[in-house]
C-alpha positions as CSV (number, residue, x, y, z in Angstrom):
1,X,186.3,3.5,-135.2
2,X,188.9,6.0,-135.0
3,X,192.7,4.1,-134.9
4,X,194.7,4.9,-131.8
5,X,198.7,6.4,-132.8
6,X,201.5,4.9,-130.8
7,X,203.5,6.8,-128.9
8,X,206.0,6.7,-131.9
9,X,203.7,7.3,-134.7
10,X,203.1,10.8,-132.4
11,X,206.3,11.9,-132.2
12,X,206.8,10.9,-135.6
13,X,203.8,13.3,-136.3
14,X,205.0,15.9,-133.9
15,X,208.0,16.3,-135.9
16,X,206.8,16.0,-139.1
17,X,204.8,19.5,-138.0
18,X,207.7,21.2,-136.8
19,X,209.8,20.8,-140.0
20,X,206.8,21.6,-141.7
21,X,206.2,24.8,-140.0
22,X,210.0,25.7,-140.0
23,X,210.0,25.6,-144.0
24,X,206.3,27.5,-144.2
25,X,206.7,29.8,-141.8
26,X,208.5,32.6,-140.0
27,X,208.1,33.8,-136.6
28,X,207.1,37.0,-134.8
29,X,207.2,37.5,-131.5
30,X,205.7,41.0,-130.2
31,X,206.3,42.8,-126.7
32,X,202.6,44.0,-124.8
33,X,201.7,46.0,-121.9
34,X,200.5,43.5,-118.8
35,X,197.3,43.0,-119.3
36,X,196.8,44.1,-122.9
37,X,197.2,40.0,-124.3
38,X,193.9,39.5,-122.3
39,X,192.3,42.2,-124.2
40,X,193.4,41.6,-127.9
41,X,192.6,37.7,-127.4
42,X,189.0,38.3,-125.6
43,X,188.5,40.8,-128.7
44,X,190.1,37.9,-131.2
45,X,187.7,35.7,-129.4
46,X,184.6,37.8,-130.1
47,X,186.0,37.7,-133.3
48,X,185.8,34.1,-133.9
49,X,189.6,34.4,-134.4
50,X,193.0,33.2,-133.0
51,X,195.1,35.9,-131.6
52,X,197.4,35.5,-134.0
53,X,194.5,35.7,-137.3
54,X,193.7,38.8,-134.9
55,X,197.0,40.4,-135.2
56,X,197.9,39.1,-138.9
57,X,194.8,40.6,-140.4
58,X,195.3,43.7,-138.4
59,X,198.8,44.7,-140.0
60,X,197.4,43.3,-143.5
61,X,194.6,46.1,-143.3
62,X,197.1,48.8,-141.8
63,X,198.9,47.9,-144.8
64,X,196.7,48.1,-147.4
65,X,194.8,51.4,-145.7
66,X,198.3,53.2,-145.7
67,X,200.9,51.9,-147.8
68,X,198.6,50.9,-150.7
69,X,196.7,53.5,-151.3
């Protein structure tokens, strides 16, 4: 059976992850028309991505298709 984290050992492992994720990674936060979120995500969804994955991979093949041709 699966051992239970005390409340410590979670917040121990809660910020463990957020200095992880401060040294790994880098933010980007993006303005959309109302209503446009609930259309990229149902479309990342259909996907079988995140909304995020949806939006990374996006830009990566803009990229590629027009910068490196």
């Amino acid at each position: 059976m699966a051992e239970r984290r005390t409340e410590a050992g979670k917040q121990a492992k809660m910020r463990y992850n957020e200095d992880y994720n401060k040294t790994a990674y880098q933010s980007l936060h993006i303005r959309v028309r109302k209503g446009m979120r609930d259309e990229y995500k149902a479309a990342a969804d259909s996907l079988g991505l995140s909304l995020a994955g949806l939006v990374t991979s996006a830009v990566d093949d803009y990229i590629s298709r027009k910068i490196k041709k």
